[in-house]
C-alpha positions as CSV (number, residue, x, y, z in Angstrom):
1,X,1.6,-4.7,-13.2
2,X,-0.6,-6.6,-15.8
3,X,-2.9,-8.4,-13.0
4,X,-4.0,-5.5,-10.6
5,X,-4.2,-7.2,-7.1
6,X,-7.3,-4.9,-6.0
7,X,-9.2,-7.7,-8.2
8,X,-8.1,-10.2,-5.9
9,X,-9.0,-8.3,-2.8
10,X,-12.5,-7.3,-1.3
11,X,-13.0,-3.6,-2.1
12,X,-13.9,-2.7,1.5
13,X,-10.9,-3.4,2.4
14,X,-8.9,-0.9,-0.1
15,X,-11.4,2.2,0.9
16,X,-10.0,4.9,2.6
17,X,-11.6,6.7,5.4
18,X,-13.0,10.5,4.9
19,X,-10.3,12.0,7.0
20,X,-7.8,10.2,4.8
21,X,-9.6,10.8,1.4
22,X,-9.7,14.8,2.5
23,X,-5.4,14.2,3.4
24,X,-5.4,12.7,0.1
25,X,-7.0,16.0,-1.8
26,X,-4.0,18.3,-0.2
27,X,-1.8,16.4,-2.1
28,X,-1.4,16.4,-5.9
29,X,-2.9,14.1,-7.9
30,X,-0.3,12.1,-9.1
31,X,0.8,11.5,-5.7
32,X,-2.6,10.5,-4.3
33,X,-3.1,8.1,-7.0
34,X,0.3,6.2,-6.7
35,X,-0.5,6.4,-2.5
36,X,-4.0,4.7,-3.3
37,X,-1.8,2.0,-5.4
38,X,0.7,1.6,-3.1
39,X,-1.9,0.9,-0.4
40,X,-3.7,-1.3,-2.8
41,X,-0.7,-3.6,-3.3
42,X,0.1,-3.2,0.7
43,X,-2.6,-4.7,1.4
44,X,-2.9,-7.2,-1.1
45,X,0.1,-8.9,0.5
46,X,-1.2,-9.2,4.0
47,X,-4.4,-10.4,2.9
48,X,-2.6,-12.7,1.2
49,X,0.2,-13.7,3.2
50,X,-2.0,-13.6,6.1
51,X,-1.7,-11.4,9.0
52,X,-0.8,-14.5,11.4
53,X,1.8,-15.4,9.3
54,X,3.3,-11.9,8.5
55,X,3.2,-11.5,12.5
56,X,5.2,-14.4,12.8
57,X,8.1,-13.0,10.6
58,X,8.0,-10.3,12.5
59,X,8.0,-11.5,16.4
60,X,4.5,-9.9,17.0
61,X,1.2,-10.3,17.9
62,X,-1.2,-11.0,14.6
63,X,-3.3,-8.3,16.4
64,X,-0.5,-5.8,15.6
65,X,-1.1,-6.4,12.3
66,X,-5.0,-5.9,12.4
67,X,-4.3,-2.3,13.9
68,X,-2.1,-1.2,11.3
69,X,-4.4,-2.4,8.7
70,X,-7.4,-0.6,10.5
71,X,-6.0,2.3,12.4
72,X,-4.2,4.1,9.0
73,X,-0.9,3.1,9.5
74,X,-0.9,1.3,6.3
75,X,-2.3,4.3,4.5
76,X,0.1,6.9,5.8
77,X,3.1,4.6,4.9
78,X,1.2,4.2,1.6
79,X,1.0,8.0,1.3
80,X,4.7,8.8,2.6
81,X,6.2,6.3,0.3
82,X,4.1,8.0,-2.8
83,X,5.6,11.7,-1.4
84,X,9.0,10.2,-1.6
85,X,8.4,9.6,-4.9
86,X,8.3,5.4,-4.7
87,X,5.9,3.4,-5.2
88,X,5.2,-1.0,-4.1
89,X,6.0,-4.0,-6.0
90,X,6.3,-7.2,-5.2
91,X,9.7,-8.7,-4.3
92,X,10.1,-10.7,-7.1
93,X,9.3,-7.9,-9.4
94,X,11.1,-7.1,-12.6
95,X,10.9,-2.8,-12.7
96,X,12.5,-0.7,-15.9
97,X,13.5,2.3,-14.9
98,X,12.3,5.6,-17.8
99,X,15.5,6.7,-19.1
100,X,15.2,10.3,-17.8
101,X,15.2,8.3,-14.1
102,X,18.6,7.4,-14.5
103,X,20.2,10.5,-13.8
């Protein structure tokens, strides 16, 4: 992505707690960057969409949202997304897959 959305964002908001930095340096590298990206981008969008708004969409409570920003959900979906070998982009995203991933 050309325009990284963690310069849009207030970097308290992307740091990770020690607990999660020391889950984060179990797994391999590769792996805990793309989770720190995918969490990045994650939370990008709520800031952006607001949380009020994305609770809306989804017939909850804004303070639903709030938790799972502060209480890690966020970052463990960010992390099990990266294990599964995936990583976030925006809906409207154009993504080229490397030839050896079409297989």
């Amino acid at each position: 992505m050309p325009n990284s959305p963690a310069m849009d964002m207030d970097p308290s908001d992307a740091e990770f707690s020690k607990s999660e930095l020391a889950d984060l340096a179990q797994v391999s590298p590769e792996i805990a960057d793309q989770s720190r990206k995918n969490f990045t981008t994650i939370l990008h969008f709520i800031n952006k969409a607001t949380a009020t708004a994305i609770a809306d969409r989804m017939g909850m409570h804004e303070s639903s949202i709030s938790r799972a920003k502060s209480g890690g959900q966020l970052n463990y979906c960010a992390r099990l997304l990266a294990a599964a070998g995936l990583k976030v982009v925006p809906v409207d995203a154009i993504v080229y897959l490397q030839p050896d991933e079409y297989r």
